[in-house]
C-alpha positions in Angstrom: -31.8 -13.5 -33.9 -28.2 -13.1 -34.5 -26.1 -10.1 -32.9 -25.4 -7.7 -35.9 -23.4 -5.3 -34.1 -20.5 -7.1 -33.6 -20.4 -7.4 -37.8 -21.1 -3.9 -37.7 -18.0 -2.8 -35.7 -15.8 -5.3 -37.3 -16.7 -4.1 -41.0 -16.3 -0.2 -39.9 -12.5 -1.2 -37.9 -11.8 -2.6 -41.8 -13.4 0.0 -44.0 -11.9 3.0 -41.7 -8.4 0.9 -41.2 -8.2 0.7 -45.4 -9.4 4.1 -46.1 -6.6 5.8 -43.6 -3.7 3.6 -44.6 -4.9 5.0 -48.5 -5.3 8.6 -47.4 -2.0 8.5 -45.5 -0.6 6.9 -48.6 -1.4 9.4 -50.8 -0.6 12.4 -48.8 2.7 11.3 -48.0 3.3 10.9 -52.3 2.1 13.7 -52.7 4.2 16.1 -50.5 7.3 13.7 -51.4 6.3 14.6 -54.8 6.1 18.4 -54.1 9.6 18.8 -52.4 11.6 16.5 -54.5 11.4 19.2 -57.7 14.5 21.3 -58.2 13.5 25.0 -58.6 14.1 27.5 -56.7 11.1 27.8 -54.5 10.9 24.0 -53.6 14.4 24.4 -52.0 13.2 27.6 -50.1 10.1 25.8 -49.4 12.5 22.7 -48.0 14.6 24.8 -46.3 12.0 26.6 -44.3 10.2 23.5 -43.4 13.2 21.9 -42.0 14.6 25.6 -39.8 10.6 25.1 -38.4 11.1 21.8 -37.4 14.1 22.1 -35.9 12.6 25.5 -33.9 9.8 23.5 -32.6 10.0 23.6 -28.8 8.5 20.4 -27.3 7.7 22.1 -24.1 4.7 23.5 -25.9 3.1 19.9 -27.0 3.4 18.6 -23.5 -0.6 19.3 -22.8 -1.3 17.8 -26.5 0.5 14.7 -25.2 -0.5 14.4 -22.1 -4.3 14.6 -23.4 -3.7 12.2 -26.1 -1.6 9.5 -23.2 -5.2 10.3 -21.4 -7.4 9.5 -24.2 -5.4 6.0 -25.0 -6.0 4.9 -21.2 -9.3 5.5 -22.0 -9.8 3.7 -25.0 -7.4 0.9 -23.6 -9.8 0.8 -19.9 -13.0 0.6 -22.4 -12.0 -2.1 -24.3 -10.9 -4.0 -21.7 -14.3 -3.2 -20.1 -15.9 -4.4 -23.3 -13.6 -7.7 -23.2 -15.3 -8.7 -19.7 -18.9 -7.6 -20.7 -18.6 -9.9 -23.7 -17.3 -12.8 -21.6 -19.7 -12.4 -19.4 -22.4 -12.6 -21.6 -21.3 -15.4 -23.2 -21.2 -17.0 -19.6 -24.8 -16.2 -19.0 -25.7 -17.0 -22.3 -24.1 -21.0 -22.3 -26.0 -20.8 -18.4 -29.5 -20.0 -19.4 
């Protein structure tokens, strides 16, 4: 009986890949839409945005980044695990 997990995990990387490349898409249309009108507000809306991204200190993400360089090591030391298992198994399996 064939392996259907594999499939599985390959058809969820696509389906998830597509769906947050269209999500991302659309958001970023959307708020280029929003702040590329010419009233009034839309500048003061532009203009605050930009004085809070400049005020952002860095020194305050350096846990966020720190947790999220932590969680890629992770996901890079699992896959890599999952590489060897899968070898492996195929080396058993061509044995037996």
């Amino acid at each position: 009986m064939p392996d259907f997990f594999p499939i599985f995990r390959w058809l969820l990387f696509v389906f998830v890949t597509i769906y947050f490349c269209i999500t991302t898409i659309q958001a970023v249309v959307h708020w280029y839409g929003m702040l590329s009108r010419r009233d009034r507000y839309t500048g003061m809306l532009r203009r605050y945005l930009l004085v809070q991204t400049l005020r952002v200190k860095l020194v305050r993400f350096w846990g966020d980044a720190l947790v999220c360089l932590m969680l890629g090591v992770v996901f890079v030391l699992l896959w890599y695990a999952h590489v060897t298992l899968e070898a492996a198994y195929a080396v058993l399996r061509d044995v037996t």
